[in-house]
N, C-alpha and C positions, 0 to 999 in steps of 0.2 A: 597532505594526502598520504604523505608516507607512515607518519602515526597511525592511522585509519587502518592502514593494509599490515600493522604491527601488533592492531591492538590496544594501544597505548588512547585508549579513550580518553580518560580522566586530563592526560597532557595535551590533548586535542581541542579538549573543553576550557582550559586553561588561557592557553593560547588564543583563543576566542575569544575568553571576556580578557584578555591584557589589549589584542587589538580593537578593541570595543570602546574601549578607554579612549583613545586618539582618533577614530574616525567611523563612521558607520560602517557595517559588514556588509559587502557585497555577496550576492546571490548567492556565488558559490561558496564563499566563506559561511553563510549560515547554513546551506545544505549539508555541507561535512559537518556544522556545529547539530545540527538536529541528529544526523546521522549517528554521528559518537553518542548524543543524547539516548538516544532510542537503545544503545546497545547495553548502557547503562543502567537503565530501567527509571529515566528521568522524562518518563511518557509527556505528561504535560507543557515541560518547556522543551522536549523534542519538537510539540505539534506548534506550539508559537514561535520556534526558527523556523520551521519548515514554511507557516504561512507565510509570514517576511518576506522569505525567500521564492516565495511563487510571486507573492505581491512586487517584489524588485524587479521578477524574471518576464512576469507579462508585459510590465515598462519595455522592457529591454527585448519581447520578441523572441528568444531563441525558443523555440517549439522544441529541441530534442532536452535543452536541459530543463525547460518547463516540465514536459513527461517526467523526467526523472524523480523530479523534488515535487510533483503529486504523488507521483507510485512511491517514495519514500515517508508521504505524510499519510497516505494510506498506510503502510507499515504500523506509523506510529499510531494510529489511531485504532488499529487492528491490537498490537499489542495494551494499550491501555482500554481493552473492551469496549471499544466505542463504535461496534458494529455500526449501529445504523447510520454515523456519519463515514465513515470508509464505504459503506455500498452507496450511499449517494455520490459520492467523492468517485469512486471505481465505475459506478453507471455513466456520470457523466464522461470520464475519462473513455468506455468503450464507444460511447455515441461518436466522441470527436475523433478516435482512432479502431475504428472496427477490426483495421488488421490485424492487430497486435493480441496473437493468441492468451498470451501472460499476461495482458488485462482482464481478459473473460475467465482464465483459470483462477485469479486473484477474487474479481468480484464473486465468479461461485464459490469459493471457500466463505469468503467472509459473509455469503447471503446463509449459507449452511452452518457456521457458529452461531447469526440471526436466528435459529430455528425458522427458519424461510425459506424449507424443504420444498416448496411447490415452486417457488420462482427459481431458487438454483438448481432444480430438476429439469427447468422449461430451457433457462440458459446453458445448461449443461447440453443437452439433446440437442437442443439448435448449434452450439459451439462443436458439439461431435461431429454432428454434417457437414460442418464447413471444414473440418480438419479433423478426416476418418482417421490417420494415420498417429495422430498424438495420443502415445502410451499416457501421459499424465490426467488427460480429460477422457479417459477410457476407465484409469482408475477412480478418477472422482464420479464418476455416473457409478459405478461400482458401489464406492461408498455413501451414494443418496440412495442407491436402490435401496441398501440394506436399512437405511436408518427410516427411509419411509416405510419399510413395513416392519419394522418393529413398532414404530408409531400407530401405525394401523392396526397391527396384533393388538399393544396396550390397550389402543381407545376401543376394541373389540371385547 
């Protein structure tokens, strides 16, 4: 972890396939290897540590690091353009955890890269209600007003 919080990706990645060699990588060992992946711009085997790692993690139950290594395979999936598997990925993550503001901010960015203006406008507005006070989902209804009417203008 301390490479991670360094920077030092490439030796994070290293260290991963050397311990890979002598024994399988537990959860947490592929989460930081997806993680370093992703910052790399190694999208693709970011997303297949990442699932390993959910797949080890649901064996094993722990619910907060579960979250974690989906909202980071979201990430990866997000940066390697693969919208429409991160909003299914971020949907099903709000349904099991409604509380979690940074899920519904996550999913409405990544529904608004989608050009799927009309759904992150609807979960945007219902996200606003539930948490009038959040500067960031104040800005993103901001930034879907503007792009739905430019959208409207054009197709006008």
């Amino acid at each position: 972890m301390q490479l991670i919080n360094r920077e030092r990706y490439a030796d994070v990645i290293a260290r991963c396939e050397k311990q890979r060699e002598h024994a399988a990588l537990s959860a947490t060992c592929l989460h930081i290897l997806g993680t370093a992946q992703i910052r790399l711009g190694q999208f693709d085997a970011s997303i297949e540590a990442l699932k390993c790692a959910a797949e080890k993690c649901a064996v094993d139950s722990d619910d907060g690091q579960s979250l974690a290594i989906l909202n980071e395979l979201c990430k990866a999936y997000f940066s390697a353009r693969r919208y429409a598997d991160a909003a299914d990925l971020l949907a099903s993550l709000v349904d099991q955890h409604p509380q979690q503001v940074e899920l519904h901010r996550n999913l409405i960015l990544v529904l608004e890269k989608a050009n799927r203006l009309d759904d992150a406008t609807k979960r945007c507005e219902s996200a606003s209600r539930r948490w009038p006070d959040d500067e960031q989902l104040a800005f993103q209804f901001g930034d879907l007003n503007m792009a739905t009417e430019t959208w409207t203008s054009a197709a006008e």
